[in-house]
N, C-alpha and C positions, 0 to 999 in steps of 0.2 A: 504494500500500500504506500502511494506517493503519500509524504505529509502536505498539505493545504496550509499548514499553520502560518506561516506567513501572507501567504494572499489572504488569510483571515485577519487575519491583527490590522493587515493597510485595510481591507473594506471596513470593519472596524471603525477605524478609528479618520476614516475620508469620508464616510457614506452611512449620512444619520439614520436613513430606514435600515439599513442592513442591520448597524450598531444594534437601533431598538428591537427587532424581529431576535438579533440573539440575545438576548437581554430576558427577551420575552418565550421564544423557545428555539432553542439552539440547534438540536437538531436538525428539524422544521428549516432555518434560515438556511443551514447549511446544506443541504438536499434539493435545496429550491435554486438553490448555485451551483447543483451541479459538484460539492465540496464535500468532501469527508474530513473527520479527524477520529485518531483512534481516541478509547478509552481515556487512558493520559493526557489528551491533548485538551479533549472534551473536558475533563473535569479540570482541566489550568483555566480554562478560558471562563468555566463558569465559577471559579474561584478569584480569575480577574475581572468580570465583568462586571462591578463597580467602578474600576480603574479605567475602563475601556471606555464608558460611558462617560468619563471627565471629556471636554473639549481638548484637544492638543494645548491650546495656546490656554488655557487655565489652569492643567496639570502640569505644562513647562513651568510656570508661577509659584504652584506648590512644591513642584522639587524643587526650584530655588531659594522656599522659605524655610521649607523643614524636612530637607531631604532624608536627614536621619529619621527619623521616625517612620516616614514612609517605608523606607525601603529593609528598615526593623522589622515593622509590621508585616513586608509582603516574606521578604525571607531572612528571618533571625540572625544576625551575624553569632559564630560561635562564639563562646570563650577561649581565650587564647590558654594552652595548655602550658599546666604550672612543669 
């Protein structure tokens, strides 16, 4: 299986019906483009699709004001080993 995961993420985040349609049911959007994503890819995108859902030029803003936090929240940095 080819991954889609990027031609996902640009329609995404260029093309606000698509964005809302997967928002709203992802599979659905994706079958309707013709797009697959396995298991893992599916359950990233419905794990990011809060994130996907920001405007580009509003979440460039947010990672500029509290980039840590964000990027804590999406994937924990570890502790560094004693």
């Amino acid at each position: 299986m080819t991954t889609h995961l990027p031609r996902i993420i640009h329609l995404a985040t260029t093309d606000a019906d698509f964005c809302a349609e997967l928002q709203a049911a992802p599979q659905v959007a994706l079958a309707e483009r013709g797009l697959e994503a396995n298991a893992d890819e599916l359950a990233a995108l419905v794990e990011l699709r809060s994130l996907i859902a920001i405007p580009p030029q509003k979440l460039a803003t947010l990672l500029a004001i509290v980039p840590t936090r964000i990027w804590q929240a999406v994937a924990p940095i570890p502790a560094p080993a004693a």
